[in-house]
C-alpha positions in Angstrom: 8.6 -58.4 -65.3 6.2 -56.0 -63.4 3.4 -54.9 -65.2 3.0 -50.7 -65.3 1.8 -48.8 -62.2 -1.5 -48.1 -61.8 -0.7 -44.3 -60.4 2.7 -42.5 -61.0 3.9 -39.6 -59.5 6.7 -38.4 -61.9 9.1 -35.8 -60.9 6.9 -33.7 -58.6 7.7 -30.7 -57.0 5.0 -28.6 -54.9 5.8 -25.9 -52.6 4.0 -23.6 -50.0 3.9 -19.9 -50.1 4.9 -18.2 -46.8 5.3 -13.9 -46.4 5.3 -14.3 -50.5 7.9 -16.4 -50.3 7.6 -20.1 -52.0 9.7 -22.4 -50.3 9.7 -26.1 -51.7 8.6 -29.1 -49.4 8.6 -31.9 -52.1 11.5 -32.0 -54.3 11.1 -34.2 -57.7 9.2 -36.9 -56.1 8.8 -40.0 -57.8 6.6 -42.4 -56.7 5.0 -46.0 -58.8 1.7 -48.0 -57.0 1.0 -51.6 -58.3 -2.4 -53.4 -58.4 -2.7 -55.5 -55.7 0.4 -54.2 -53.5 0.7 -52.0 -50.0 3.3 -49.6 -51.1 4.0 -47.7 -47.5 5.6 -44.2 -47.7 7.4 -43.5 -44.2 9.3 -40.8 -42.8 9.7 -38.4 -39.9 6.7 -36.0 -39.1 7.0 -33.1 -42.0 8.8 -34.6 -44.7 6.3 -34.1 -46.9 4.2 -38.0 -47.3 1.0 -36.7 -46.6 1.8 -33.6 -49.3 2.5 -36.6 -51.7 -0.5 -38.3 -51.8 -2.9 -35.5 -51.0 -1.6 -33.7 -54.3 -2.7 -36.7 -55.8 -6.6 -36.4 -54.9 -5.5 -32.2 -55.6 -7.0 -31.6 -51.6 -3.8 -29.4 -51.0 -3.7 -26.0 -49.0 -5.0 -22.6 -50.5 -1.0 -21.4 -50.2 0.2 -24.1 -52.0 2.0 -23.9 -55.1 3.2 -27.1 -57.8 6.2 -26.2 -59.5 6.8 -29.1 -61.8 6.3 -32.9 -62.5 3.3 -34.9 -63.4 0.8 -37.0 -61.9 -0.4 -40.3 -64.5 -3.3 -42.1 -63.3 -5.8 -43.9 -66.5 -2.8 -42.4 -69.1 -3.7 -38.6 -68.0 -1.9 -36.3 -66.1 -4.2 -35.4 -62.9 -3.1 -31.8 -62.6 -4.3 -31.0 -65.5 -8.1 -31.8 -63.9 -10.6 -29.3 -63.2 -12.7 -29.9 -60.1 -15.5 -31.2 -62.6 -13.5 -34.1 -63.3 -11.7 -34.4 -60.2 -15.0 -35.5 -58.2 -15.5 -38.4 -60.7 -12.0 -39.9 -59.5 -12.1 -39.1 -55.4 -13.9 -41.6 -53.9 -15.0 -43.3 -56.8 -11.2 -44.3 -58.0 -9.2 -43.1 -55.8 -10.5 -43.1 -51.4 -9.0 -41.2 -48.8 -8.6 -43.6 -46.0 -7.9 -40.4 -43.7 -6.2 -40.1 -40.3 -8.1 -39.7 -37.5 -11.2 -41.5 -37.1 -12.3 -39.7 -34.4 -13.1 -36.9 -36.1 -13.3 -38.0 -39.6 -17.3 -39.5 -39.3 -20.1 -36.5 -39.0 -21.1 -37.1 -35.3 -24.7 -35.8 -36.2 -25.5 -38.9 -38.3 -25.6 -43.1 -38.0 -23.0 -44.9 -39.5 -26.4 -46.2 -42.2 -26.6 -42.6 -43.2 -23.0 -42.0 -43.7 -22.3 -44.9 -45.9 -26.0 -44.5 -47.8 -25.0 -41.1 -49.0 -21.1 -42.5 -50.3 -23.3 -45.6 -52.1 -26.2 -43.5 -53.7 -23.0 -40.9 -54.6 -21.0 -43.0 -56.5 -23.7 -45.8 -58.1 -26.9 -45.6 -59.5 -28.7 -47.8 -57.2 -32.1 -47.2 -55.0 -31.9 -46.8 -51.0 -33.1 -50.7 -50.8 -30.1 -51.4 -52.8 -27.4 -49.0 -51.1 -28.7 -50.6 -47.9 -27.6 -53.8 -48.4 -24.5 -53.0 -49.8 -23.9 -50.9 -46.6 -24.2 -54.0 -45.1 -22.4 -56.4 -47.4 -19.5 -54.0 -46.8 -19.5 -53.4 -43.6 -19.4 -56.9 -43.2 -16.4 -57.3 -45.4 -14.5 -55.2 -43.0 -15.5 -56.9 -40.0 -18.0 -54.6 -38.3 -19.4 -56.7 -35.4 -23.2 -56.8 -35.5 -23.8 -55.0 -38.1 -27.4 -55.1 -38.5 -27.8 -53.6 -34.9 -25.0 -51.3 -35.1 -25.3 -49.8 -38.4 -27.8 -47.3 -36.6 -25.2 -46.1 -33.8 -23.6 -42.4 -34.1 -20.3 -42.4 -34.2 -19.7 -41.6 -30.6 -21.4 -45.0 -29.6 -18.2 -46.8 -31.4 -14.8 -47.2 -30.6 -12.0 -45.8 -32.7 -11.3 -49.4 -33.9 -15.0 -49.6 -34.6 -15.0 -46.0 -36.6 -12.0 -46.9 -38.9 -13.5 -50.1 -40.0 -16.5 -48.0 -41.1 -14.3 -45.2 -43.1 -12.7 -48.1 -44.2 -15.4 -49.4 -45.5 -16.9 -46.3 -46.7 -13.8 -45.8 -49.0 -14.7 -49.5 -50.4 -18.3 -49.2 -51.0 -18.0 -47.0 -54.1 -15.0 -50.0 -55.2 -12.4 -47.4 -55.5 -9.1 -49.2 -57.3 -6.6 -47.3 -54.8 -7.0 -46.7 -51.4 -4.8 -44.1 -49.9 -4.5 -45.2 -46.1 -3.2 -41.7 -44.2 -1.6 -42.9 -40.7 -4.9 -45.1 -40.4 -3.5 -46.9 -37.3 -2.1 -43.3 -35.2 -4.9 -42.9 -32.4 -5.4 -47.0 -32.0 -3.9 -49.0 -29.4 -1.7 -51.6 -30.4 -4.1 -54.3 -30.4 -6.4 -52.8 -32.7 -3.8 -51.0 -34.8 -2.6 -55.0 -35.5 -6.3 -55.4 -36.7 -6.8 -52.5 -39.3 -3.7 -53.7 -40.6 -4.1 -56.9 -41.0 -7.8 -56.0 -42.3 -5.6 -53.6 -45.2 -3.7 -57.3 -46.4 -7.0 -58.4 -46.5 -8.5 -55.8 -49.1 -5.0 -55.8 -51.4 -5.6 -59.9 -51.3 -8.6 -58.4 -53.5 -6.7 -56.5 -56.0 -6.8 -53.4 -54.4 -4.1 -51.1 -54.2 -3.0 -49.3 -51.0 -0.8 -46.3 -50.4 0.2 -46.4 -46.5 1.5 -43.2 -45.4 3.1 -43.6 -41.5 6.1 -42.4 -39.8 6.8 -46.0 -38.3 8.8 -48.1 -39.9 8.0 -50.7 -37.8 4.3 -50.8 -38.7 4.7 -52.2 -42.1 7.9 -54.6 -42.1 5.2 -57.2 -42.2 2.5 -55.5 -44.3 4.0 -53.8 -47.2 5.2 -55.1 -50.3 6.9 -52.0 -51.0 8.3 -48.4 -49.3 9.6 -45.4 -49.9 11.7 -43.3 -47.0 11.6 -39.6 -47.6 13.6 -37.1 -46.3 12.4 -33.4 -46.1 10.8 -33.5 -49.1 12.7 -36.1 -51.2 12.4 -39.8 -51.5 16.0 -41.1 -50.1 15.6 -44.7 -50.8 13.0 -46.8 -52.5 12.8 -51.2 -52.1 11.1 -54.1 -51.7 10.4 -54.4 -47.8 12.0 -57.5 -47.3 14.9 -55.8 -49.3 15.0 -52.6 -47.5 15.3 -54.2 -44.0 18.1 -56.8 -45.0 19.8 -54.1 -47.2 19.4 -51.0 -46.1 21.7 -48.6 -48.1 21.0 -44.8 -47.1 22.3 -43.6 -43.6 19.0 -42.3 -42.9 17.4 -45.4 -44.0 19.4 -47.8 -41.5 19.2 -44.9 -38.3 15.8 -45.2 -38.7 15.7 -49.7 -38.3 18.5 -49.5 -36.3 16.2 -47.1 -33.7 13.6 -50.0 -34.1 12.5 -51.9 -30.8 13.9 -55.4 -31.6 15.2 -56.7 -28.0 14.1 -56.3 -24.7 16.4 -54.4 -22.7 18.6 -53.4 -25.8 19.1 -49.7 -26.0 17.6 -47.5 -28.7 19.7 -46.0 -30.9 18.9 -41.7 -31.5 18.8 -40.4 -34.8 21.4 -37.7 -33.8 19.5 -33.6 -34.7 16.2 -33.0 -35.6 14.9 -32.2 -40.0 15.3 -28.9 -40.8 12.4 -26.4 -41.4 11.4 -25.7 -44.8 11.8 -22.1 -44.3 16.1 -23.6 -43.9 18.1 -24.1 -47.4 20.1 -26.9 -46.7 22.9 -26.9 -49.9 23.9 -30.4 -51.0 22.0 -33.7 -49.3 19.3 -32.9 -47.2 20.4 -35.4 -44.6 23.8 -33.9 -44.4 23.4 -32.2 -41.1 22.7 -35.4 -39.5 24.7 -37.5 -41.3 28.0 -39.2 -39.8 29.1 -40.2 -43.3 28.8 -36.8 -45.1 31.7 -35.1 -46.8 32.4 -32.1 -49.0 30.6 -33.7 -51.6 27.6 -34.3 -49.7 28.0 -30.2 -48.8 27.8 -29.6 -52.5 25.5 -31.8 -53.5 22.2 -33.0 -54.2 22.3 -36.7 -54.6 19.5 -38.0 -57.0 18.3 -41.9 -56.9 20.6 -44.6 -58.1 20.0 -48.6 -58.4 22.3 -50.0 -55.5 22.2 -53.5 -55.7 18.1 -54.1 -55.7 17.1 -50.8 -54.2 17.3 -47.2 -55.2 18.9 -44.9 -53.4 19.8 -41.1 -53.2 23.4 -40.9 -51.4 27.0 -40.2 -52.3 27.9 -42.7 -49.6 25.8 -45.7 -49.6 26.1 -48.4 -47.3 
């Protein structure tokens, strides 16, 4: 039996405000992290991961509006924070692993500086004593020469180089969840193989990682669990290994069937693109694309249900 989740997300629903009009992008969301497990959150661009998690941290745009649900993290309910208390759980509890490392380090100071002032922000320890945890930590996430290097700017790294120190800047205040935003988008393939493997690495500590990415492919072999939404609502939620052997929502198997498996074997095309939020969709959300919908599917909003060891929200599972 699994022990309880270290952050829920229970029945969220958040929307944006556009002309004075609120239209919803997360639908009631429902999400469970574990100690110790790389729960990855995938879907197409604008789905609404990124809302997910950010809503979490409460770092949401100014036009945003929540209209339901709860968030549990500690056996409190998040959104009911002020900012006062909300800076004693970013960082320090929960890190923002964000996406682009290129632009996520302040290119006016060393990569010493920038880590000093996370350390001395969230512990009570002197500059000596920040100092070597900067480089204790920056060891821990394989920063090469770090002694020498600690002084560069971020412009004298490479981007593999930069997300090791974010990385490592989200570990130095020993935050229990790590929320890792597309952390492998502007890498090359070698590297991106690196940072992932590195993210194994820290959840073989006990951490817990949230890994938001549109490619399913990234984390057949790094998560223990995922979630696939679908404009704004979780479609089907498993156990990796599960989800690729089983896959039970139409949207779920387009998207591993569209997978690069063979050489030479043709792609398959998710037929249509997602609608924008500004479109109501009645019924499934999928329906448009879907070869398997029916009247009922029109009608319809399908909510999640246990199919054999998965969950899944379709009329029609596979």
């Amino acid at each position: 039996m699994r022990e309880n989740p270290l952050l829920e997300i229970k029945n969220f629903s958040l929307g944006l405000e556009i002309d004075k009009k609120v239209y919803p992008v997360l639908k009631n969301v429902n999400f469970s992290f574990f100690k110790g497990k790389i729960h990855a959150i995938v879907g197409e661009s604008g789905c609404g991961k990124t809302m997910s998690v950010m809503s979490v941290l409460k770092l949401l745009p100014r036009n945003s509006r929540i209209l339901g649900g709860k968030i549990i993290f500690e056996n409190e309910n998040i959104l009911d924070f002020s900012e006062k208390q909300m800076l004693k759980i970013r960082g320090r509890k929960i890190a923002l692993i964000p996406q682009d490392p290129m632009t996520s380090l302040n290119p006016l100071y060393t990569v010493e500086n920038q880590l000093l002032e996370v350390i001395m922000l969230h512990n009570e320890v002197s500059r000596d004593q920040a100092k070597k945890i900067a480089i204790k930590t920056l060891e821990s996430v394989e920063f090469k020469d770090v002694k020498n290097r600690i002084k560069s700017y971020p412009h004298e790294l490479s981007g593999g180089m930069k997300q090791r120190v974010i990385i490592a800047m989200a570990l130095a205040a020993n935050a229990d969840i790590l929320i890792a935003d597309e952390p492998t988008t502007a890498l090359d393939v070698t590297i991106q193989a690196q940072i992932l493997k590195l993210l194994m690495k820290i959840k073989e500590q006990g951490k817990t990682i949230v890994l938001i990415t549109h490619d399913l492919g990234v984390v057949a072999q790094y998560s223990d669990d995922i979630s696939i939404m679908y404009l704004g609502h979780v479609v089907e939620r498993a156990a990796t290994n599960e989800l690729f052997k089983n896959p039970h929502h139409p949207y779920t198997k387009a998207l591993i069937e569209a997978l690069p498996v063979k050489k030479g074997k043709k792609l398959k095309n998710i037929v249509g693109q997602p609608a924008p939020i500004t479109e109501n969709i009645t019924g499934c959300p999928f329906n448009p694309r879907c070869a398997k919908a029916d009247y009922l599917c029109f009608s319809q909003i399908p909510t999640l249900k246990n199919v054999h060891n998965s969950n899944v929200a379709c009329f029609h599972p596979y």
